[in-house]
SENULUM-780662 format. One record per residue (C-alpha): residue number from 1; residue in three letters; x, y, z. Coordinates in nm, 3 decimals, always signed. Each point is the difference from the previous one (the first is absolute). Layout:
BEGIN
{NUM, 'ala', {X, Y, Z}}
...
REM end
This chain:
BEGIN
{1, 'unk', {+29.362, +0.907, -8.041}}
{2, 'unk', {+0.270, +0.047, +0.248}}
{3, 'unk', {-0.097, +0.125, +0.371}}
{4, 'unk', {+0.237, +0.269, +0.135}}
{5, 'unk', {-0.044, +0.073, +0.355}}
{6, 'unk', {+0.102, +0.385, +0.078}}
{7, 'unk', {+0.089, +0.012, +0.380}}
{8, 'unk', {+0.100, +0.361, +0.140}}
{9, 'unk', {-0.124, +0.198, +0.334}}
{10, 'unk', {+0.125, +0.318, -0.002}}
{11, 'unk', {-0.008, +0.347, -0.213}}
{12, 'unk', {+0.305, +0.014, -0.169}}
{13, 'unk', {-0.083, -0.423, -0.080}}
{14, 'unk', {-0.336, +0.098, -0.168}}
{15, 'unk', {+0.107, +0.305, -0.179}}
{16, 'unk', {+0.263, -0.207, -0.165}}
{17, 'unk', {-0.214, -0.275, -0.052}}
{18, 'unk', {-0.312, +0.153, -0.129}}
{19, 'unk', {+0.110, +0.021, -0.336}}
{20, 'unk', {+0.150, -0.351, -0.002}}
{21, 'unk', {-0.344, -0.089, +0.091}}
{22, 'unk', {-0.131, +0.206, -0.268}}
{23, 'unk', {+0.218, -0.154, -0.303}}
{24, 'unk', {-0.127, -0.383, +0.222}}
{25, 'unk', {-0.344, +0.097, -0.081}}
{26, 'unk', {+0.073, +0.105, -0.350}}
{27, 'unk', {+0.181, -0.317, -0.115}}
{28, 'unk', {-0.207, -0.304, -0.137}}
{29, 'unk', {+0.206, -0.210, +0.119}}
{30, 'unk', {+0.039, +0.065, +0.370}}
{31, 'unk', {-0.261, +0.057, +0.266}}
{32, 'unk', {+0.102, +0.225, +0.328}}
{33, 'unk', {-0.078, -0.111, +0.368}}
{34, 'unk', {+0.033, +0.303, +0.214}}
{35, 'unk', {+0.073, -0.039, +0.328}}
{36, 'unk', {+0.086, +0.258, +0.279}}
{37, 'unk', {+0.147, -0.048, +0.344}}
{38, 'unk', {-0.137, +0.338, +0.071}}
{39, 'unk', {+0.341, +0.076, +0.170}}
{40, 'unk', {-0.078, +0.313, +0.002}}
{41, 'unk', {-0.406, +0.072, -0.022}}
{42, 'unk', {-0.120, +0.329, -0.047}}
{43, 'unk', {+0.307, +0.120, -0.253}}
{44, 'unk', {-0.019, -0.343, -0.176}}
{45, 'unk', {-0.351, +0.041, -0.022}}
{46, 'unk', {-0.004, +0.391, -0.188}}
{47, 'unk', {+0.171, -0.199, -0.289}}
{48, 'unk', {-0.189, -0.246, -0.052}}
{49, 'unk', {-0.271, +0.237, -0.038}}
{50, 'unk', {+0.258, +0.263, -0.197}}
{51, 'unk', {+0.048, -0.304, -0.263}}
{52, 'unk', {-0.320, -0.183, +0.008}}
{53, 'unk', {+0.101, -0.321, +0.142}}
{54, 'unk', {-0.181, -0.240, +0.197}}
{55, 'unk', {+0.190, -0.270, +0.209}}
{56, 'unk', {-0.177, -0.367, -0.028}}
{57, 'unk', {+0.189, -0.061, +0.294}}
{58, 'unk', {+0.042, +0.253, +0.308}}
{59, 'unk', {+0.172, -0.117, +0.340}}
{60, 'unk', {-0.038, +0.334, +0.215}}
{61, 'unk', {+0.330, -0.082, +0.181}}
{62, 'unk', {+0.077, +0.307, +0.156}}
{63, 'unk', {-0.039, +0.070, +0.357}}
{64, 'unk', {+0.071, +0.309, +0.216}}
{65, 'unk', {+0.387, -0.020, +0.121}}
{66, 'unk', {+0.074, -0.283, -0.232}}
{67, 'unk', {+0.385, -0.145, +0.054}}
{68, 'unk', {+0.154, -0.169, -0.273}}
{69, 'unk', {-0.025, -0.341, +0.161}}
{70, 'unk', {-0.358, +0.023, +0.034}}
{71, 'unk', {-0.064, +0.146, -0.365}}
{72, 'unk', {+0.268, -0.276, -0.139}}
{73, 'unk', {-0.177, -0.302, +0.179}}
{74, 'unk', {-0.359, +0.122, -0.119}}
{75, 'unk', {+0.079, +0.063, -0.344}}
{76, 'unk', {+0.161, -0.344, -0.035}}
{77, 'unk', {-0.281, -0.214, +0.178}}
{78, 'unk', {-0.348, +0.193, -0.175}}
{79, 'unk', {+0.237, -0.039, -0.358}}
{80, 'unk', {+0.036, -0.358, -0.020}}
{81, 'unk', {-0.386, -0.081, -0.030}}
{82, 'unk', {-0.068, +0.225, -0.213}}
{83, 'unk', {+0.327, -0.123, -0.211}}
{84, 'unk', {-0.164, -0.355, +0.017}}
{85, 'unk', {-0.395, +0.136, -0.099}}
{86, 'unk', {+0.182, +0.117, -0.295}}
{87, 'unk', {+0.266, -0.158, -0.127}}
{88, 'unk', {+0.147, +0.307, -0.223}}
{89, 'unk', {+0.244, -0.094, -0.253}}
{90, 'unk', {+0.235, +0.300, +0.114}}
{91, 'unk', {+0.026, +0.245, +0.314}}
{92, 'unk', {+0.073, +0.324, -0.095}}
{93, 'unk', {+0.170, +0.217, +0.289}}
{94, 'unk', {+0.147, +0.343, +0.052}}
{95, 'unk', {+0.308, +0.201, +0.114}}
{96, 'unk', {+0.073, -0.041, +0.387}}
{97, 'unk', {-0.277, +0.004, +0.234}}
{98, 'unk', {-0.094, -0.280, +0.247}}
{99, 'unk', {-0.282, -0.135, -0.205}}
{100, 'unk', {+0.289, -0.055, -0.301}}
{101, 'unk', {+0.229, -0.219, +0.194}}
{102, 'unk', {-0.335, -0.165, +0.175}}
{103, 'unk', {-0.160, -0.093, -0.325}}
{104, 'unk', {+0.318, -0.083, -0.217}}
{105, 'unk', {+0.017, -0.251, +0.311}}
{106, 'unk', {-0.319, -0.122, +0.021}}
{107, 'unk', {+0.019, -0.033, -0.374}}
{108, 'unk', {+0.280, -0.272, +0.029}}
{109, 'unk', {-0.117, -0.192, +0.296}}
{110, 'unk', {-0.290, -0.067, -0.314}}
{111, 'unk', {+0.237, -0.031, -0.246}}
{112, 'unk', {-0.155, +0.274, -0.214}}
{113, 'unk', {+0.256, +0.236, -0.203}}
{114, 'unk', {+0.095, +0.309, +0.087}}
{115, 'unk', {+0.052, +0.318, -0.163}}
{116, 'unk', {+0.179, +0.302, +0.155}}
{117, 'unk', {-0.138, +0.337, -0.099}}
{118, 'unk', {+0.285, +0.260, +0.030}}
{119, 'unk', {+0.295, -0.231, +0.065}}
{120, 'unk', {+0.339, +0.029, +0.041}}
{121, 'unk', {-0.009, +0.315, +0.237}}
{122, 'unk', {+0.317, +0.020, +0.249}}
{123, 'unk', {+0.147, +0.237, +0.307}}
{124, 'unk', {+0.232, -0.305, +0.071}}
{125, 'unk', {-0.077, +0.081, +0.343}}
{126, 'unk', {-0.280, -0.195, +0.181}}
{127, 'unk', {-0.084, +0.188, +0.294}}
{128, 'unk', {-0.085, +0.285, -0.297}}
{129, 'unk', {-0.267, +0.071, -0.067}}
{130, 'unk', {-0.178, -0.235, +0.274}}
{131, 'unk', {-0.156, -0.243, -0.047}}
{132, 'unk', {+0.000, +0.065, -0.418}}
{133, 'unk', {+0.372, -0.107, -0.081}}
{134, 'unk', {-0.045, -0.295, +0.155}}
{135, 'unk', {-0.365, -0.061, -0.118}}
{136, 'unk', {+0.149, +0.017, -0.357}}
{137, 'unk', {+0.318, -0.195, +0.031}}
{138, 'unk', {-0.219, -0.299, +0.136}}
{139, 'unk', {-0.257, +0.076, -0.300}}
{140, 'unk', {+0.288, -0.014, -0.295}}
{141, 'unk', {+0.075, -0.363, +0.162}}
{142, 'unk', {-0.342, -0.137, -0.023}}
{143, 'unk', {-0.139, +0.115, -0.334}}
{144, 'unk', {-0.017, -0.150, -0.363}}
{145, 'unk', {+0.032, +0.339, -0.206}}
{146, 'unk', {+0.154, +0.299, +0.092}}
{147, 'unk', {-0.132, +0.358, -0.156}}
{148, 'unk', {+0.253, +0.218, +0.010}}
{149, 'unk', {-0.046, +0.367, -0.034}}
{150, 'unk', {+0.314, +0.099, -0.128}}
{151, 'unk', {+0.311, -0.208, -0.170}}
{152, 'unk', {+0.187, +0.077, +0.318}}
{153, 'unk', {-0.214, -0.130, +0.222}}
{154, 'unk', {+0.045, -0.312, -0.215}}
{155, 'unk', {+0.404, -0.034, +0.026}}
{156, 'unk', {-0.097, +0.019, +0.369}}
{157, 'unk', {-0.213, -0.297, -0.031}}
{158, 'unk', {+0.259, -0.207, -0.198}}
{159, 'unk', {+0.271, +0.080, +0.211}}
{160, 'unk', {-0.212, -0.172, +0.292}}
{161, 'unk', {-0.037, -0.328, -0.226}}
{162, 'unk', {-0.324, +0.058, -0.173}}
{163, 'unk', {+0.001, -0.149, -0.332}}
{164, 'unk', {-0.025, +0.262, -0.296}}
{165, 'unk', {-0.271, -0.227, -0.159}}
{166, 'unk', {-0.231, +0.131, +0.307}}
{167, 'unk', {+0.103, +0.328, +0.023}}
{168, 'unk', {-0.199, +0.286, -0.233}}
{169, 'unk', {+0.055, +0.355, -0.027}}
{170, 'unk', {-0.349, +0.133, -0.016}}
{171, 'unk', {-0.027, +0.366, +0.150}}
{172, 'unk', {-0.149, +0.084, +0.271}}
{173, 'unk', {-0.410, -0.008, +0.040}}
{174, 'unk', {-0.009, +0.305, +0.245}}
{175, 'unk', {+0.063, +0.247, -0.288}}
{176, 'unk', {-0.295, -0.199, -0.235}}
{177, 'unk', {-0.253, +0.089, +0.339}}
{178, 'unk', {+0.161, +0.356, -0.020}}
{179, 'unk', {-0.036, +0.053, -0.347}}
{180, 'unk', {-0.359, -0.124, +0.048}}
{181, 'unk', {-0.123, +0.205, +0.223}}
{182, 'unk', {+0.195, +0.346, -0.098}}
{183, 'unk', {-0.210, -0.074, -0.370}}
{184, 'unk', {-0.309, -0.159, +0.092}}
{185, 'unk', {-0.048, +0.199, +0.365}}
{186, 'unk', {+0.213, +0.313, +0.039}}
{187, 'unk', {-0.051, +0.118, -0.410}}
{188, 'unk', {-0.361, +0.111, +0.186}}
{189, 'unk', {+0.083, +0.355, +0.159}}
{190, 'unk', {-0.300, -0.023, +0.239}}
{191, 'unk', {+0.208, -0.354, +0.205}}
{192, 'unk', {+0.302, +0.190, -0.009}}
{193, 'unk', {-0.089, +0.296, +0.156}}
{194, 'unk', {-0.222, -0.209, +0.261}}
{195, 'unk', {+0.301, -0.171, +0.068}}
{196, 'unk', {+0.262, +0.316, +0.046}}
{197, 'unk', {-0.318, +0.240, +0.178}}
{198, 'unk', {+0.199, +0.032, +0.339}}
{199, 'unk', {+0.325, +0.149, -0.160}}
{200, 'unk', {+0.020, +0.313, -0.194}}
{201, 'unk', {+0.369, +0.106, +0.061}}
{202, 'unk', {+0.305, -0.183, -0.160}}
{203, 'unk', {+0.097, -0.333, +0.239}}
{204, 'unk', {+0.194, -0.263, +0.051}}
{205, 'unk', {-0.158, -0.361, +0.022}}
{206, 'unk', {+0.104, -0.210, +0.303}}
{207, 'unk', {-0.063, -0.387, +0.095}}
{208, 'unk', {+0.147, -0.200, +0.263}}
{209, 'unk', {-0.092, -0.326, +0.137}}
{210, 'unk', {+0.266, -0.255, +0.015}}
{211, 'unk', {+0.051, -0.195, +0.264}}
{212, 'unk', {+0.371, +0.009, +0.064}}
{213, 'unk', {-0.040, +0.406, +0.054}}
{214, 'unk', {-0.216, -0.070, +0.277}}
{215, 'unk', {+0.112, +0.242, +0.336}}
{216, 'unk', {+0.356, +0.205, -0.095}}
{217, 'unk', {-0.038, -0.044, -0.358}}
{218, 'unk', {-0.346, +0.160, +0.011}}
{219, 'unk', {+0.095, +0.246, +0.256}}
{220, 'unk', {+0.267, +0.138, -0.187}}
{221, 'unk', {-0.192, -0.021, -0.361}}
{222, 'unk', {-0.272, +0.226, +0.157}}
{223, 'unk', {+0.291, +0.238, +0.152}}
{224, 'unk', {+0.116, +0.061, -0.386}}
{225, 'unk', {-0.355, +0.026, -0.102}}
{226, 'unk', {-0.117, +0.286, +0.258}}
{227, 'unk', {+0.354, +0.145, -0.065}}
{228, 'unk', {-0.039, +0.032, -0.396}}
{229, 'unk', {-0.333, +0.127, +0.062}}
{230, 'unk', {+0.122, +0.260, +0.240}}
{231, 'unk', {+0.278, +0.118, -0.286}}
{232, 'unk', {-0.277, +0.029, -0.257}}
{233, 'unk', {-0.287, +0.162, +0.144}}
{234, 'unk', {-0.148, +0.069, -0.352}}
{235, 'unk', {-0.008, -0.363, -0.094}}
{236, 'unk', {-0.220, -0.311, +0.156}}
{237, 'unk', {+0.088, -0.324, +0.118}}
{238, 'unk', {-0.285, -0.265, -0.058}}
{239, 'unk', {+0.037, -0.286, +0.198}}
{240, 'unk', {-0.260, -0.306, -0.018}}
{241, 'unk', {+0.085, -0.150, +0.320}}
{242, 'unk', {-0.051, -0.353, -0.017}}
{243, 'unk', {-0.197, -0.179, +0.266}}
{244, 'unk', {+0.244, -0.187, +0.211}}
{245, 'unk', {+0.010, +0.153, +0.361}}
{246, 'unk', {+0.376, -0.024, -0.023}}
{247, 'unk', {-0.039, +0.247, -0.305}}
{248, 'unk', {-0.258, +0.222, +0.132}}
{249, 'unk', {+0.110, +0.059, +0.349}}
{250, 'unk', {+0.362, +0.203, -0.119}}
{251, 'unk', {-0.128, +0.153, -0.298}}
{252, 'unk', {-0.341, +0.137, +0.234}}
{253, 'unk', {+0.258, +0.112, +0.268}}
{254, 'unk', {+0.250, +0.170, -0.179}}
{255, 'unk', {-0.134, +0.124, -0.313}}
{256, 'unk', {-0.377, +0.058, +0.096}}
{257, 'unk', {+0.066, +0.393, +0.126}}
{258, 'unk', {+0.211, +0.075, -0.362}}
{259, 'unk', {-0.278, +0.245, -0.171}}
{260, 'unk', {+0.149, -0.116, -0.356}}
{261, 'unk', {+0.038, -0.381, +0.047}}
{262, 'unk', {-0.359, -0.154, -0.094}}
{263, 'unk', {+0.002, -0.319, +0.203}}
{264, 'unk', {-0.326, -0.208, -0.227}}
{265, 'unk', {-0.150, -0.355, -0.021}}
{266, 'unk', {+0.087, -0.240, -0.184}}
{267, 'unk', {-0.103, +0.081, -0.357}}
{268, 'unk', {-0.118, -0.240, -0.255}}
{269, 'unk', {+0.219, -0.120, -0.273}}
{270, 'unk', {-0.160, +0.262, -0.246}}
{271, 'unk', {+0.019, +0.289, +0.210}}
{272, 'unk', {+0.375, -0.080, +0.084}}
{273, 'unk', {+0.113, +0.007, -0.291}}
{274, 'unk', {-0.162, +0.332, -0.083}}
{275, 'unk', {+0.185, +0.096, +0.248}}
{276, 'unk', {+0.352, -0.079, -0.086}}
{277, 'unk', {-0.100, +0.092, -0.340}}
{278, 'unk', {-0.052, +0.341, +0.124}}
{279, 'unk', {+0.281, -0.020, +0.264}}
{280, 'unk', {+0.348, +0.220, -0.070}}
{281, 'unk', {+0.195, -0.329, +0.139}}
{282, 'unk', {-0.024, -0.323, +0.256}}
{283, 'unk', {+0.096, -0.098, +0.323}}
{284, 'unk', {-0.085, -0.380, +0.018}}
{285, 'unk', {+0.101, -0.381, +0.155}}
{286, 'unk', {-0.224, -0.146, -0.228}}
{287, 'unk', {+0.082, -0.270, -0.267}}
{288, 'unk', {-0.277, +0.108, -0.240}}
{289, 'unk', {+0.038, +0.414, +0.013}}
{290, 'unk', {+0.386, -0.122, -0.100}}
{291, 'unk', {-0.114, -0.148, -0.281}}
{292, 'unk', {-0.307, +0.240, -0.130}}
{293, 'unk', {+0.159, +0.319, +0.023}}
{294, 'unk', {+0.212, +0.004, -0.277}}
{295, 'unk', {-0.286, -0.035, -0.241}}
{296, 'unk', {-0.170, +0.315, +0.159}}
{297, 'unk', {+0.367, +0.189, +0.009}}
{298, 'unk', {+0.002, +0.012, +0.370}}
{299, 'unk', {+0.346, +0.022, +0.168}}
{300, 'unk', {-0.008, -0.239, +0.307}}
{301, 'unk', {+0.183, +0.023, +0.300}}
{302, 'unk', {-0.036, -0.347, +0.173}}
{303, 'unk', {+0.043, +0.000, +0.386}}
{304, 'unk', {+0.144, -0.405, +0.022}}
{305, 'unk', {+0.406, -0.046, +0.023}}
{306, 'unk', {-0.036, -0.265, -0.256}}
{307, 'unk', {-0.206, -0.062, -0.278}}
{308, 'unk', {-0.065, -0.310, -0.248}}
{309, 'unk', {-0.142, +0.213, -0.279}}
{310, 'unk', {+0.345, +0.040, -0.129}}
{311, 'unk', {-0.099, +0.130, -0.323}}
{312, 'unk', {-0.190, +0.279, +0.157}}
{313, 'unk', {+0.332, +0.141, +0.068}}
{314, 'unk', {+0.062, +0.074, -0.352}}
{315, 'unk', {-0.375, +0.182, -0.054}}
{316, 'unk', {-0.034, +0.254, +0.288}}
{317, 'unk', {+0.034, -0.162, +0.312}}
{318, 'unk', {+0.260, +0.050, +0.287}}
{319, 'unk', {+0.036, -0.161, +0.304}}
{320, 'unk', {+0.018, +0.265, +0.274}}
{321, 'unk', {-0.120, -0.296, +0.354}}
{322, 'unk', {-0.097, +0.132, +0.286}}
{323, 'unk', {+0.280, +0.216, +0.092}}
{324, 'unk', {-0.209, +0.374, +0.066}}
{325, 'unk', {+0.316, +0.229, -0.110}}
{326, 'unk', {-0.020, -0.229, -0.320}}
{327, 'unk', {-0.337, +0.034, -0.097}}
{328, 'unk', {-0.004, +0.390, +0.032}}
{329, 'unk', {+0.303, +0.003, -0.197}}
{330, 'unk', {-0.143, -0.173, -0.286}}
{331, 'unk', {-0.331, +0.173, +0.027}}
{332, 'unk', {+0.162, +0.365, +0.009}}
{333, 'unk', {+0.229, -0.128, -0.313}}
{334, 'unk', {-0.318, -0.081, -0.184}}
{335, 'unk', {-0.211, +0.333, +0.108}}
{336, 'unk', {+0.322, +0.258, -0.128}}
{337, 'unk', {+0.192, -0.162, -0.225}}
{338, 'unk', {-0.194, -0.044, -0.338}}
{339, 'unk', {+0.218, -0.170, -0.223}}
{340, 'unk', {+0.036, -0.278, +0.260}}
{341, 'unk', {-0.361, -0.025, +0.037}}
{342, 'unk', {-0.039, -0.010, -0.339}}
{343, 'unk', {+0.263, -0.303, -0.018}}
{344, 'unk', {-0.185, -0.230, +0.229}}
{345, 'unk', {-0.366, +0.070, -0.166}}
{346, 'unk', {+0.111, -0.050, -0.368}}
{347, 'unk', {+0.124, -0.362, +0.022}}
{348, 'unk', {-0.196, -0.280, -0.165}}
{349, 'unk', {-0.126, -0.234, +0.182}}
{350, 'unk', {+0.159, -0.355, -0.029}}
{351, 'unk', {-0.329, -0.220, +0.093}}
{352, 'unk', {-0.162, -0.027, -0.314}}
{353, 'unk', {-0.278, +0.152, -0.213}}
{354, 'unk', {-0.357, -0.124, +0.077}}
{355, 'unk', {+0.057, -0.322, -0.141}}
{356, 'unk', {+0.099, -0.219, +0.272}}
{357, 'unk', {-0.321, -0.194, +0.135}}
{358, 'unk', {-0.036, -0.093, -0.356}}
{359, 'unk', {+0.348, -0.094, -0.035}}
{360, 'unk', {+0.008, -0.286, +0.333}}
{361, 'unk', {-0.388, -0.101, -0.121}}
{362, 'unk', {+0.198, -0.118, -0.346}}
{363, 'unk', {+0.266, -0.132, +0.183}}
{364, 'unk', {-0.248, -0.211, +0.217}}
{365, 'unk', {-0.236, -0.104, -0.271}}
{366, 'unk', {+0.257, -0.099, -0.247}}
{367, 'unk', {+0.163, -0.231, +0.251}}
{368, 'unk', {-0.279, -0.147, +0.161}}
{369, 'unk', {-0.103, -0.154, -0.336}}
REM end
């Protein structure tokens, strides 16, 4: 039996990761460690619950004002006992946060293998996003296998010098968590509507948290918000404002007074995506709404100058930054113009069909022997 430590500390990590820890638990040949940074607590923490996991190891790392120093040095320094209490056969990390470049690290100061959940990902540009790029570039150069969503995140990985023995195209797990829960959680009417109660009007879905928006960027995303909103009186704008004072003081100050923008807490994974599955289109900087949209049909308008979902591109996705004359453009084209709405939200999504955790728990098992 072959120990595979599972080491993530944020959301987006542990919606990806759930059902790689799922297919772990499932194999006879391989026997999960879960272990959480707790990066992020209370939104890590909804799913767990959401997918019935239960950490054997949780470090409670996060502190109030946390800088990326701090978080860095404490995820290294409470990893490397539990590394040695272990002694997994493989680390399994994911994507791009702070806790992925900590434990890939960690991981090869013990000599244990890596493997890199969602590899291969690319602006080119490492001040973009910030910390991520960076975070993943460093990841790619200390792990064993790389998991590649899609064949073009591959060629990216052989063009740095990975060998093509180490490199697998396997989807990406995001859509087998969103697949999960839109059949096994939203096919019950009563969670839906619990989850879309506050809005009864048509509405456009908004999220916004990254860090290199912080001050203009934000200022002038919330000026094209209250703007659309004041052009379309008969529609909503539904914004789960993320918790980050840098976040919450612009959107409170200029979009709080707006009677049809809904400014709402954080939702949990299952009520989010009820609502963008009940959303007309959305305005986004995150990585995961990029890549989970397509499979609900969802145009997506995402608020970043660069992006390292590539592929999204292709499947109803368009890069619009943080320009405010931009993002109303884009927004008005999509409210009037039906035929190209109806071009971005019929593309098919190039991340895979369901099948990825399974796929990279194969991958792992078969070379482990």
């Amino acid at each position: 039996m072959k120990k595979i430590m599972v080491i993530f500390g944020t959301r987006p990590e542990a919606i990806k990761m759930a059902p790689l820890i799922h297919a772990l638990q499932a194999h006879p040949d391989l026997q999960p460690i879960v272990c959480v940074t707790a990066q992020h607590r209370q939104m890590l923490d909804q799913i767990l619950t959401l997918f019935n996991i239960k950490p054997d190891v949780d470090l409670d790392l996060m502190r109030p004002n946390q800088n990326l120093a701090e978080l860095s040095s404490r995820v290294l320094d409470k990893l490397s006992p539990i590394i040695a209490e272990y002694q997994p056969d493989a680390i399994l990390v994911q994507g791009d946060t702070t806790t992925t470049f900590c434990a890939a690290l960690a991981a090869f100061y013990h000599n244990i293998p890596v493997g890199h959940v969602e590899a291969g990902l690319r602006t080119g540009d490492i001040q973009s996003p910030f910390p991520e790029e960076m975070n993943r570039v460093l990841t790619t150069k200390l792990a064993r296998w790389h998991f590649a969503p899609t064949s073009y995140n591959r060629e990216t990985l052989l063009a740095e010098g990975i060998n093509e023995e180490v490199v697998f195209v396997t989807g990406n797990p995001v859509i087998d968590a969103l697949l999960w829960v839109k059949h096994n959680i939203l096919a019950n009417s009563v969670a839906k509507q619990v989850a879309t109660a506050t809005v009864s009007r048509p509405y456009i879905l908004v999220t916004g948290h990254r860090r290199e928006s912080f001050g203009s960027g934000f200022e002038s995303i919330c000026q094209a918000l209250k703007q659309i909103a004041l052009n379309h009186p008969e529609i909503d704008i539904v914004y789960p404002v993320h918790l980050n004072p840098s976040v919450q003081e612009p959107v409170s100050r200029i979009l709080a007074s707006v009677s049809n923008v809904q400014l709402i807490a954080p939702q949990d994974y299952t009520a989010f995506i009820a609502l963008m599955d009940k959303s007309l289109f959305i305005l986004t900087d995150s990585g995961g709404v990029q890549e989970e949209a397509p499979s609900l049909g969802k145009p997506v308008l995402v608020m970043r100058d660069k992006t390292e979902r590539v592929e999204a591109l292709k499947a109803g996705v368009k890069l619009v930054g943080t320009d405010t004359h931009k993002i109303v453009t884009e927004s008005e084209r999509l409210l009037t113009d039906p035929d190209y709405f109806n071009s971005m939200a019929e593309a098919i999504n190039p991340y895979g069909d369901g099948t990825s955790a399974i796929n990279i728990v194969e991958i792992l098992a078969n070379t482990l022997k």
